[in-house]
Every structure is written in C-alpha cells, then in structure tokens.
C-alpha positions as CSV (number, residue, x, y, z in Angstrom):
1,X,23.5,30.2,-87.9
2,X,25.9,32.0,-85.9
3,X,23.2,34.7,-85.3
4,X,20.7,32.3,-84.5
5,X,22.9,30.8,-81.6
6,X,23.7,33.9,-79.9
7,X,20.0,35.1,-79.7
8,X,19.6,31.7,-78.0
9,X,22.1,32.4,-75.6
10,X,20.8,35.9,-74.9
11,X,17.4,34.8,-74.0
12,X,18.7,31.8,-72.0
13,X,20.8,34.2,-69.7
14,X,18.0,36.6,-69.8
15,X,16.0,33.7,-68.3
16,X,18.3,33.0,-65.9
17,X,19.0,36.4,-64.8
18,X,15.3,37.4,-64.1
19,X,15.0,33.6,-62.6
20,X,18.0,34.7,-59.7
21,X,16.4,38.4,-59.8
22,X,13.5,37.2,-58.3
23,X,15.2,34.9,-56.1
24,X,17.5,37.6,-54.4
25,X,14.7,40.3,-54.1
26,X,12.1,38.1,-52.9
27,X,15.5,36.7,-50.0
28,X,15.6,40.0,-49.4
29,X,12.1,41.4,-48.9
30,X,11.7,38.0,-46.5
31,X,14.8,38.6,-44.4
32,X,14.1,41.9,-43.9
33,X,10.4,41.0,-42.3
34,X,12.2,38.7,-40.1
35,X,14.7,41.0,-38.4
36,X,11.8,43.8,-38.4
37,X,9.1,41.4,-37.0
38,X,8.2,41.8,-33.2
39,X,9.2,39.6,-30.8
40,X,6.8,37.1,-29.5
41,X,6.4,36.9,-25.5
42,X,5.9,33.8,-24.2
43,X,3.3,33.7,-20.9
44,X,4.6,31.5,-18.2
45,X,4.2,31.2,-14.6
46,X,7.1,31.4,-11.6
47,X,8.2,30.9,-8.6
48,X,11.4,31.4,-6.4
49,X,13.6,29.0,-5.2
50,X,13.3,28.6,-1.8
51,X,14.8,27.1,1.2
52,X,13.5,24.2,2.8
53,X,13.9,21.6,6.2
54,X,13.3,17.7,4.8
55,X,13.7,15.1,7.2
56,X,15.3,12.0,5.5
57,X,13.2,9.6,5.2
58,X,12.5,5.9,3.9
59,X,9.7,4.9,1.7
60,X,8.4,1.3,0.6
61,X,4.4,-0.2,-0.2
62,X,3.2,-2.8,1.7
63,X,0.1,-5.0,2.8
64,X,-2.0,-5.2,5.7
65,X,-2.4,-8.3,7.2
66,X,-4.6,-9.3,10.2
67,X,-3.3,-9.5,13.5
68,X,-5.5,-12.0,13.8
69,X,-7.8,-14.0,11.0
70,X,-8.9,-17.3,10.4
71,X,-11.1,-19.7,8.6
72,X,-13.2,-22.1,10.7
73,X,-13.9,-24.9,9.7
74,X,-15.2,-28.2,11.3
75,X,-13.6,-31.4,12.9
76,X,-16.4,-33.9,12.6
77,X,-19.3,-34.5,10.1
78,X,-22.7,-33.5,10.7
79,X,-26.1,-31.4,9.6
80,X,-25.8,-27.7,10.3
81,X,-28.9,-27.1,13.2
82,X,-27.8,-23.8,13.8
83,X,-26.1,-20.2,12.8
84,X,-25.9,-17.8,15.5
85,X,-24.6,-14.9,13.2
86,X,-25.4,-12.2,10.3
87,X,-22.8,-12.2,7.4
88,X,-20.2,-9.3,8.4
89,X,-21.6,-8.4,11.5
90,X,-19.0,-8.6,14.7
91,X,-19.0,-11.5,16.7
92,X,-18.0,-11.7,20.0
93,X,-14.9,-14.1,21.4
94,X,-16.6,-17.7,22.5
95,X,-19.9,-16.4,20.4
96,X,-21.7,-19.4,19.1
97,X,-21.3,-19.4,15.4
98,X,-22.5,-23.1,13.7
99,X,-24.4,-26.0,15.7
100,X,-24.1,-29.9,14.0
101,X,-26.4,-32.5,15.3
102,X,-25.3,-34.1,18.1
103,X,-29.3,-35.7,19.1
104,X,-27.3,-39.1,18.2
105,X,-24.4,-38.4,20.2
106,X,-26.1,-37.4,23.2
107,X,-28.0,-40.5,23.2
108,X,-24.8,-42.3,23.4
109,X,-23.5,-40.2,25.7
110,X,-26.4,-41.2,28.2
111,X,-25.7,-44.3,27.9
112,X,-22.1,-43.8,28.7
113,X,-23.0,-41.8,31.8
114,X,-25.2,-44.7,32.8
115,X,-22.6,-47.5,31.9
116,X,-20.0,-45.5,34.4
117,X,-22.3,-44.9,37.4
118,X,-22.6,-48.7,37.7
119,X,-19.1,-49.0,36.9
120,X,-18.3,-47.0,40.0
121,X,-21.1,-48.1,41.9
122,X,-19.5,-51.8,41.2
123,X,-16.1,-50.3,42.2
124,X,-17.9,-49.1,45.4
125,X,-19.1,-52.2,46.7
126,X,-15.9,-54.5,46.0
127,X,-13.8,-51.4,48.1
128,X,-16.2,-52.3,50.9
129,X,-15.7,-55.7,50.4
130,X,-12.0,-55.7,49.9
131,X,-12.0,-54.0,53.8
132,X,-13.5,-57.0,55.0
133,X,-10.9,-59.2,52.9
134,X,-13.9,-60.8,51.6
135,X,-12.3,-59.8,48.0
136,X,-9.1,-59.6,46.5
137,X,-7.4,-57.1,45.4
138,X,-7.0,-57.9,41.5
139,X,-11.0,-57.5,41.6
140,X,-11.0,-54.3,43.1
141,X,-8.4,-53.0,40.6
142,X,-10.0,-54.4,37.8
143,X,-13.3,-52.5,39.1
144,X,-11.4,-49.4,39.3
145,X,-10.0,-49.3,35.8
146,X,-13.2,-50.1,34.1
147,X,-14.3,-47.2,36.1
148,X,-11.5,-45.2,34.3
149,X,-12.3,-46.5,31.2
150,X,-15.7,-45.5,31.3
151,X,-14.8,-42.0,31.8
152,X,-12.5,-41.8,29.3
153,X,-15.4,-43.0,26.6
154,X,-17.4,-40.0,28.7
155,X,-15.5,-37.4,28.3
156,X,-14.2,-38.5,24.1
157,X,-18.5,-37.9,23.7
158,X,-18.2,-34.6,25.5
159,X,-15.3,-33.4,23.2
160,X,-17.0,-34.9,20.0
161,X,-19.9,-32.8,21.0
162,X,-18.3,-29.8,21.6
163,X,-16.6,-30.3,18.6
164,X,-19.9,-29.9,16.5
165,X,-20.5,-26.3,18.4
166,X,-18.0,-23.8,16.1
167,X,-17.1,-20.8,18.2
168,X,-15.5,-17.6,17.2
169,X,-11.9,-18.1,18.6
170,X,-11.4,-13.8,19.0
171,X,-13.4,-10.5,18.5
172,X,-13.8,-9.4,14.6
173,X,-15.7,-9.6,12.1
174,X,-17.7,-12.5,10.5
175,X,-17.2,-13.1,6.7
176,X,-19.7,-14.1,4.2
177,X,-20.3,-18.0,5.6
178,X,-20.1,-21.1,2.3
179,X,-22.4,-22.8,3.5
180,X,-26.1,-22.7,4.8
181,X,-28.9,-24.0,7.4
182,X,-29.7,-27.9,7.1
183,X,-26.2,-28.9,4.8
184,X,-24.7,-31.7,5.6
185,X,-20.4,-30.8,5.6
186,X,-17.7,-33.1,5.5
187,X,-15.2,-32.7,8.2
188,X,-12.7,-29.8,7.1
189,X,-15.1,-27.2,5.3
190,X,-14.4,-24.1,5.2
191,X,-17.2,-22.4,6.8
192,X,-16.5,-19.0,7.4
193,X,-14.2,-16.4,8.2
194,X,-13.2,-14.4,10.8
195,X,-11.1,-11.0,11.2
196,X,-10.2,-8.6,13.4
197,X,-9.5,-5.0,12.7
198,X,-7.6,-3.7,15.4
199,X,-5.1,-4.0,15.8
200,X,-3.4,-4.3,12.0
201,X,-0.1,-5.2,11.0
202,X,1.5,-3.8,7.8
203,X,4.0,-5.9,5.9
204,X,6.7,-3.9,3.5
205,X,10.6,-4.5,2.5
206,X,13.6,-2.0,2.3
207,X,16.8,-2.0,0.9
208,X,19.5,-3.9,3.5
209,X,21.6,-1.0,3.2
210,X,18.6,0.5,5.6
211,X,19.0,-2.3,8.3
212,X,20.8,-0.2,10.8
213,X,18.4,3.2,10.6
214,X,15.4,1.3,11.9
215,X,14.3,-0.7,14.8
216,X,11.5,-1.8,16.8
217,X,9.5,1.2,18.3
218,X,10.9,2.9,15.0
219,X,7.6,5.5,14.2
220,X,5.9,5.0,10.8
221,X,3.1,7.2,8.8
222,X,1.0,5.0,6.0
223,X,-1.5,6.1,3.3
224,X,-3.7,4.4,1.5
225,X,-6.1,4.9,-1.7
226,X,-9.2,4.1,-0.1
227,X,-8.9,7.2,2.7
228,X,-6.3,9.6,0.7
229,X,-7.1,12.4,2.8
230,X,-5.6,10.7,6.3
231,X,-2.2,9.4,7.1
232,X,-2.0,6.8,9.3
233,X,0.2,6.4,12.5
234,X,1.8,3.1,13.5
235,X,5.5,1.7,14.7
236,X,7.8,-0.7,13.6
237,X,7.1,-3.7,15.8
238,X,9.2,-6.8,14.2
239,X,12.2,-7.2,11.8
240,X,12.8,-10.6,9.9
241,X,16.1,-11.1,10.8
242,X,16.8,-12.7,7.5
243,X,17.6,-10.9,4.4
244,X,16.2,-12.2,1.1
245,X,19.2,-12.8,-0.9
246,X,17.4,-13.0,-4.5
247,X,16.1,-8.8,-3.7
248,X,18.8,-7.8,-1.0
249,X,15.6,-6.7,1.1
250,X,14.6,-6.8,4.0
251,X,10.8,-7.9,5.9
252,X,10.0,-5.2,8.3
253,X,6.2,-5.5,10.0
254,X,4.9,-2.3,11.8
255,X,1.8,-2.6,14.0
256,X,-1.1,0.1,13.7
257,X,-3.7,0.9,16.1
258,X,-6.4,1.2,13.4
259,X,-9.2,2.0,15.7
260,X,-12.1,2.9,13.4
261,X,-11.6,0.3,11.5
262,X,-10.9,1.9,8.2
263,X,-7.8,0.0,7.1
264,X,-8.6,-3.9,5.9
265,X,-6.4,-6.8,5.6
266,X,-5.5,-7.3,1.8
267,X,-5.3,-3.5,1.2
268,X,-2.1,-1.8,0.5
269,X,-0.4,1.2,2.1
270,X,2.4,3.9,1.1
271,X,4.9,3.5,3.9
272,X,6.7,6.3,4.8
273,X,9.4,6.8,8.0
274,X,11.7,9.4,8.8
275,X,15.6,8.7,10.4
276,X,18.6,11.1,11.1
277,X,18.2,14.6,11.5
278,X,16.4,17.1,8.9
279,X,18.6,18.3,6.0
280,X,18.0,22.5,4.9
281,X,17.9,22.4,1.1
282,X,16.6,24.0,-1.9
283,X,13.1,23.1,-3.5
284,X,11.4,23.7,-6.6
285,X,8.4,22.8,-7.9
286,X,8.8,19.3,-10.3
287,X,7.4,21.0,-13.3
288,X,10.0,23.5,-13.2
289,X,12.9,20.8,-14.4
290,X,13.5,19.6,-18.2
291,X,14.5,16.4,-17.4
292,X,17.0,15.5,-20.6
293,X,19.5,12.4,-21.1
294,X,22.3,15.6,-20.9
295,X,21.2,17.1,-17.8
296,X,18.2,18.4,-15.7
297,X,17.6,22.1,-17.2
298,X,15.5,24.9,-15.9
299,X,14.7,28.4,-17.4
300,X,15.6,30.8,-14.9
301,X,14.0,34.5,-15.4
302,X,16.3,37.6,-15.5
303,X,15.4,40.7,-16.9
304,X,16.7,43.0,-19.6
305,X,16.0,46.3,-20.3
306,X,12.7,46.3,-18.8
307,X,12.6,42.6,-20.8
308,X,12.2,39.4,-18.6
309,X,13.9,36.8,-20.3
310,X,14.4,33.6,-19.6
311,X,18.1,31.4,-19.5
312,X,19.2,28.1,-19.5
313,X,20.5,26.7,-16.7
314,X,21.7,23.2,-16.0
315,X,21.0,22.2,-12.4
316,X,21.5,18.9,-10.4
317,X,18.6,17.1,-8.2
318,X,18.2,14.9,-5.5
319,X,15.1,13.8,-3.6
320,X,11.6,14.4,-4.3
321,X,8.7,14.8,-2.2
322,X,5.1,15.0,-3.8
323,X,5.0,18.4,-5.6
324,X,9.1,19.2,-4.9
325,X,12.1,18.0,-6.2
326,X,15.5,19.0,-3.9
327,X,17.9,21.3,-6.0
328,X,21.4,20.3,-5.0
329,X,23.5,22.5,-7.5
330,X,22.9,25.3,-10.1
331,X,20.2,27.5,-8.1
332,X,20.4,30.0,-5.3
333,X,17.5,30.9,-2.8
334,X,15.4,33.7,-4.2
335,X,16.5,32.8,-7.9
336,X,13.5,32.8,-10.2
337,X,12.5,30.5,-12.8
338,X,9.7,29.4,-14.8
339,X,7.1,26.7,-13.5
340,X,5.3,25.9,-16.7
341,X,5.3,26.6,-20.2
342,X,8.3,25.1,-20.7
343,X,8.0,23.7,-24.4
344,X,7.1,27.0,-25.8
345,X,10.3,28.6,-24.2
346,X,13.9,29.0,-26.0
347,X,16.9,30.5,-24.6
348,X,17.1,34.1,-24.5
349,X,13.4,34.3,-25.0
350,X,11.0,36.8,-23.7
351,X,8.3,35.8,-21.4
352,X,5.4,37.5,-19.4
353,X,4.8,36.3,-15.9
354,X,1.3,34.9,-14.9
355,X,-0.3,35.9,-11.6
356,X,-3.3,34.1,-11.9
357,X,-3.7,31.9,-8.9
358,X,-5.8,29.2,-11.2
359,X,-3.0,28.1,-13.5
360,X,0.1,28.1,-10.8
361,X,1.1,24.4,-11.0
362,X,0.6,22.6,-7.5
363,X,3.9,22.4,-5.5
364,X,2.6,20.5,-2.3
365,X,5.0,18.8,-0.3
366,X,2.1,15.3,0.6
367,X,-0.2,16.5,-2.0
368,X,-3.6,14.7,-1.3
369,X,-6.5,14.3,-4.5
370,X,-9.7,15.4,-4.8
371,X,-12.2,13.8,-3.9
372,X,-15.7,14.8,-5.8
C-alpha cells in the first residue's frame, strides 16, 4: 500500500516537473527571440516647425441677401393681356412686365373726360356771366367744384389703369412668373419676382466681445461653396446697434460689389476679416498634433546613433488656419517632427523619413478643393 502510494507520488511530481520544464524552456526560447529580434522602422513623413506672420482675424457664416428684391404683385383684379418678359432674363427699371384689361376702364374713362369738358365748358360760361353780374356767385362756385370733381373721378381712372400695367420697380433679374397669359388674378397675387445682383449684402453675427474691433468701412474677404476657388472682397457697411441677448451676438451687414454676378441671395458665405496688427508665431501642419483629453502631443524626430527616433512631446495650441494649427509652447523653429503616421508610432521608436512629394499631407494656409 505504502509502495503503491509513493509510486503515485513519483509519477505525479514527474508530471509536474516535465509540465513546468516545458514551460520555463519554451519562456525562455520566446524571450530570447524577442530581445534578439530586429527592430521595426516605422515610415513617416516631416516637416520643420517654422515661423510664421498671422494677422488676427474674426470669422463667422452668413447669408446674402438682396440689396434690393421683391415680389410684384397686383392692386386691382383683371385678365392678364400681356407679359413683356422671358423667365430669368434681366429686365430693365420701368420695363413693362404684366398688362390687365383695362378696354372697360378706358371706356369709362372717356366718358369721364367728356363729362369734365362740359363741366368746365359750363364753368366757362357762368364766369362770363358772373362779369356781367347776370349770375351769382354761389352758381359759379358750384360750377367750379363740379369741375373739380370731375377731375378727381379722371385722374382715380388714370391711376386704376396704371395700376393694371406692372412695372419692374429696379434693374435685376426676373424670376420664374406664377402665373400665365389670359388668367384671371385676384388682387394681391404674387406674380413674379424680381432681384438684383449687384450690389449684395452679406448678413453674419460675432461674438459682442468683438463690437469694438470693427466698424463701418471695416474690409471683409467671403468664400463660398459654389465658386471655392475665389475669395470675395466687400466692407462692413452697417452694424445693428442691438445685441441679441438670447446669443450675446451681434448683426453686422457688409456690402459686396458682386459685379459678375456670381454670388445669389439665399447662398451662404465664410466671412473672414482681419483687425490689430499680425502676430509672428509657430505653425505646424494639423496632422502633426495627437489631440488627447491629457494634452495635444506630437512626435518630434531626433536621432541616435545614426537612428532617427521619434519622442513625445506635449505641446500647447492656439489658432488654426486651414492646413495650420499655431504652436504656442513646447516647439522651437527648426524642430522636426512627424506629419503622419502617427498611430503606428511609440515613444522611442524608430522611424524612416518619407521624401515622396505624393504622400506629404497638405499644410495650406486657405486651402481651396479640387475641382474635377
């Protein structure tokens, strides 16, 4: 029995031994390929830190809005006769745009015109009458109001006629017109519209804390999607003297030139406009910065031993500008650090620098898309 028991605990610690052999050779055998395997090298790109003028500037979306633009519509009733214009083409200030039937208020008018040359011819003869005092004097006034009174009645037809011709009230451009030849429309429709392009104003709001660094005259640049390629030039022309008090903003309008047309009411621009004097700084390229909850970290590239490597370093930012973000501490001009390839990258690790031009990441100060 006793026999029995200690073979069973000679092949159990045989077991175990062989099991924790295997264990520690195979530990060994693995850390000994780790500290003799060859060091991986990252390939990144770089740049230098480098020093920079910025001009401080404000920046805010807005929305065009037509100097001048309106919807005309008509005063009276009556059956469209005429429409002197193309849908979108320019029309002309005082350019006929919609006709109503006036046949039956002509007639009337006629009539009118008839009804006050007797009038005055009646006031005519009873002043020649009244010189001879062969008339009195509550005759002849009676004679010359009914006179008056007829031309009053003359001149309400003339209105009500030129009431049923529409005319474009400024130079612009006609809209797509609601209704059509022949229709009959109910005083106040909406007929068509009409804008002008030049010049435009652009509404946007700032921050009051802004109020005193601009004024009217102030000088103003303004992009916009649908021509990303050109900046626009304008200057601040009015100021709403209020400030919202639910945003703490103010209105600020700016007036643009906007000769060729190319910027529309209802669009929307990117409002940029410079104050104070420009500030020298540091810039790096955006992609160059870890932005973390800890800090904003770069990799900066030393080298070793023939070795780049790359380090750590926690850095502090300010203002960005397209491409750029301002670098306000933990760089020096002409430091170096890595521009992309960032996730792959641990501290201390080595890293081979990329000269092709194709995979540099931008770092464009008012970088524009591409159009295709």
């Amino acid at each position: 029995m006793r026999l029995r028991m200690f073979l069973m605990l000679l092949v159990t610690g045989l077991v175990f031994g062989l099991i924790f052999g295997y264990k520690a050779i195979g530990n060994y055998f693995m850390n000994d390929f780790f500290d003799n395997m060859p060091e991986t090298t990252a390939t990144i790109t770089a740049t230098e830190v480098v020093r920079d003028e910025w001009s401080q500037t404000l920046t805010s979306v807005g929305n065009f809005v037509a100097v001048d633009g309106t919807t005309l519509s008509n005063q009276v009733a009556g059956v469209i006769t005429h429409i002197g214009f193309k849908n979108g083409e320019p029309v002309e200030r005082g350019q006929v745009l919609f006709t109503l039937d006036t046949d039956v208020d002509e007639a009337e008018l006629e009539r009118l015109e008839v009804a006050l040359r007797i009038a005055q011819t009646e006031a005519q003869r009873l002043e020649r009458l009244q010189a001879s005092q062969n008339v009195s004097e509550s005759d002849l006034d009676r004679a010359r109001s009914e006179v008056a009174q007829a031309q009053a009645m003359v001149r309400t037809k003339e209105a009500l006629i030129r009431q049923k011709t529409i005319r474009a009230p400024f130079d612009g451009f006609a809209g797509l017109r609601a209704v059509n030849l022949g229709q009959f429309v109910q005083p106040g429709t909406s007929l068509v519209s009409v804008t002008s392009f030049s010049p435009i104003f652009i509404n946007f709001s700032l921050p009051e804390q802004h109020l005193s660094r601009i004024q009217p005259g102030h000088a103003i640049a303004v992009t916009v999607d649908a021509q990303p390629e050109q900046s626009f030039s304008g200057e601040v022309t009015a100021i709403e003297p209020r400030i919202h008090e639910s945003t703490r903003t103010i209105e600020v309008q700016a007036t643009l030139a906007n000769e060729d047309g190319l910027l529309r009411p209802g669009m929307f621009g990117r409002v940029r406009m410079s104050y104070g004097e420009p500030r020298t700084i540091n810039v790096i390229p955006r992609t160059a910065v870890q932005f973390n909850p800890f800090g904003n970290v770069v990799y900066m590239v030393t080298e070793e031993d023939g070795t780049k490597r790359v380090r750590q370093r926690l850095i502090r930012t300010g203002q960005t500008r397209g491409d750029l973000i301002e670098v306000t501490e933990g760089l020096e001009p002409g430091d170096i650090i890595a521009t992309s390839g960032l996730l792959k990258l641990r501290n201390n690790s080595a890293v081979t620098i990329s000269e092709d031009d194709d995979v540099q990441p931008p770092a464009e100060q008012d970088p524009q898309p591409i159009n295709r």
